[in-house]
C-alpha positions as CSV (number, residue, x, y, z in Angstrom):
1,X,89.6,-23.8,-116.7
2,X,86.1,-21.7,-116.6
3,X,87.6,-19.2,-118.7
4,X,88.7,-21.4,-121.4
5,X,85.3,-23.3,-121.3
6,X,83.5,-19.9,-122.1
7,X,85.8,-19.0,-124.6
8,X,85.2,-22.3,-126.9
9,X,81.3,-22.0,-126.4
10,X,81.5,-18.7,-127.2
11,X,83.7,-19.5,-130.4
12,X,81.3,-22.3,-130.8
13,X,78.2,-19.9,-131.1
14,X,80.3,-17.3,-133.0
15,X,81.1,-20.2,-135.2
16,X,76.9,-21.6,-135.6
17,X,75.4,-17.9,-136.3
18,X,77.8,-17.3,-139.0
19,X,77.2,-20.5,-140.6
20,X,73.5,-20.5,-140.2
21,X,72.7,-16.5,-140.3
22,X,75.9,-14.9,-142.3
23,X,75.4,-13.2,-145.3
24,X,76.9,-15.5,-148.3
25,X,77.4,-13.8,-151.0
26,X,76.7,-16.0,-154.6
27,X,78.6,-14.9,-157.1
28,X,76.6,-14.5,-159.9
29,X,75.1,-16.6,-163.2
30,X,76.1,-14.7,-166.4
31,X,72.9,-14.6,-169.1
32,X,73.0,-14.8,-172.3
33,X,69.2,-14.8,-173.9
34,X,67.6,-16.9,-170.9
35,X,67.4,-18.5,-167.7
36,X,65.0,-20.9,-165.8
37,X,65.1,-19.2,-161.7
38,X,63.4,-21.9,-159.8
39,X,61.5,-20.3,-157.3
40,X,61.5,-22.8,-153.9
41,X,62.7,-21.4,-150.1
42,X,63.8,-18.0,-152.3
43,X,64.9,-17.9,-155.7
44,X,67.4,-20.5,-157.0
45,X,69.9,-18.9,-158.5
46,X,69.4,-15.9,-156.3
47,X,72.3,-13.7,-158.3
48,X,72.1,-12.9,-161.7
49,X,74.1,-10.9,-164.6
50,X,72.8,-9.4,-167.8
51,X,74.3,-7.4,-169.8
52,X,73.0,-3.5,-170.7
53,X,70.6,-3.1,-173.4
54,X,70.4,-6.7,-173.9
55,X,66.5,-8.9,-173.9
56,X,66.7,-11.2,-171.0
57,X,64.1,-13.7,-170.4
58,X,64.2,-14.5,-166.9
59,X,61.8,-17.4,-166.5
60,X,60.5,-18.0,-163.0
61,X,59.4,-22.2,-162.0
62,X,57.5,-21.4,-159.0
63,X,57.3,-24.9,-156.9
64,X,56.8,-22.9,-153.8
65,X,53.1,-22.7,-152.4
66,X,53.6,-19.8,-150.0
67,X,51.4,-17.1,-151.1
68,X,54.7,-14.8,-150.6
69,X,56.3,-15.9,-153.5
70,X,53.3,-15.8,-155.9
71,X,54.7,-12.8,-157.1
72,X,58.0,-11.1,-158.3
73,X,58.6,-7.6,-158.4
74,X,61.6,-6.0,-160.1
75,X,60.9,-2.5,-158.9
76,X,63.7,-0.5,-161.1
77,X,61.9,-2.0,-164.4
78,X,58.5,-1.5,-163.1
79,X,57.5,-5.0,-162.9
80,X,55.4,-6.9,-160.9
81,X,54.5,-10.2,-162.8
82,X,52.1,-13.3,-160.9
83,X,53.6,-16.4,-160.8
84,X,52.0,-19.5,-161.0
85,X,52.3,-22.5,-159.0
86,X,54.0,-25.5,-160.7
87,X,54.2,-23.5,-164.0
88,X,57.0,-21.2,-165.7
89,X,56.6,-17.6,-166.2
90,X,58.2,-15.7,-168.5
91,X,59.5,-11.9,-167.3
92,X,60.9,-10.0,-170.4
93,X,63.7,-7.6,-169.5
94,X,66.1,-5.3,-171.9
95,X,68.3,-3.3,-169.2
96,X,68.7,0.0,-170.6
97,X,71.8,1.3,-167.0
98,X,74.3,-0.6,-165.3
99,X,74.1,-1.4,-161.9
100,X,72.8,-4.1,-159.4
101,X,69.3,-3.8,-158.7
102,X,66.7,-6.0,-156.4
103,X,64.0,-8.3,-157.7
104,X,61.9,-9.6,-154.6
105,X,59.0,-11.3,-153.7
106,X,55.5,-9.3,-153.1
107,X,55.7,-9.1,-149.5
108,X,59.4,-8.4,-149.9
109,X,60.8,-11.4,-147.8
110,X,62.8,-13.1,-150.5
111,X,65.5,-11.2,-152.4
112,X,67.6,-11.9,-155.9
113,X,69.7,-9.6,-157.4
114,X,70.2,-8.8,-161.1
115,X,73.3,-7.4,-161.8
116,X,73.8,-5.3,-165.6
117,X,77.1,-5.1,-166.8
């Protein structure tokens, strides 16, 4: 009976970390011309595709007050763009390679990805 006590609490905790700490995977929000990323606990939606040599306005509402998500850097297109609180910013971006590629927050907590197709 022990044993099959510490095999459904281990299940059981198996069963919490995924849940809770698992990778999830978002499937991604095709663009067009624009989209409005809110900006709140991470970036909302966190997955994004564009397509190559396309201008995409990705427009950040930051409603988050933590000082690590002032900021958003897309490193690959060499931006790194202040965002201010309770206001939309616009970040301009015509994807010239296909791929997936990282946009984060300045202390690089907080992770989206923009995928060019």
């Amino acid at each position: 009976m022990d044993v099959v006590i510490t095999l459904v609490g281990l299940g059981l905790i198996a069963l919490t970390y995924w849940f809770f700490l698992g990778k999830k995977e978002e499937k991604g929000v095709m663009v067009d011309k624009e989209i409005v990323i809110t900006v709140e606990g991470g970036y909302k939606p966190s997955a994004i595709t564009v397509k190559k040599g396309q201008l995409v306005t990705l427009k950040f509402l930051r409603k988050d007050a933590s000082s690590c998500l002032e900021e958003v850097v897309v490193p690959e297109f060499k931006i790194r763009q202040f965002l201010e609180l309770g206001k939309t910013t616009e970040v301009k971006i015509t994807p010239d390679r296909v791929g997936e590629f990282t946009f984060s927050c300045g202390m690089n907590m907080f992770h989206g990805k923009l995928k060019v197709v």
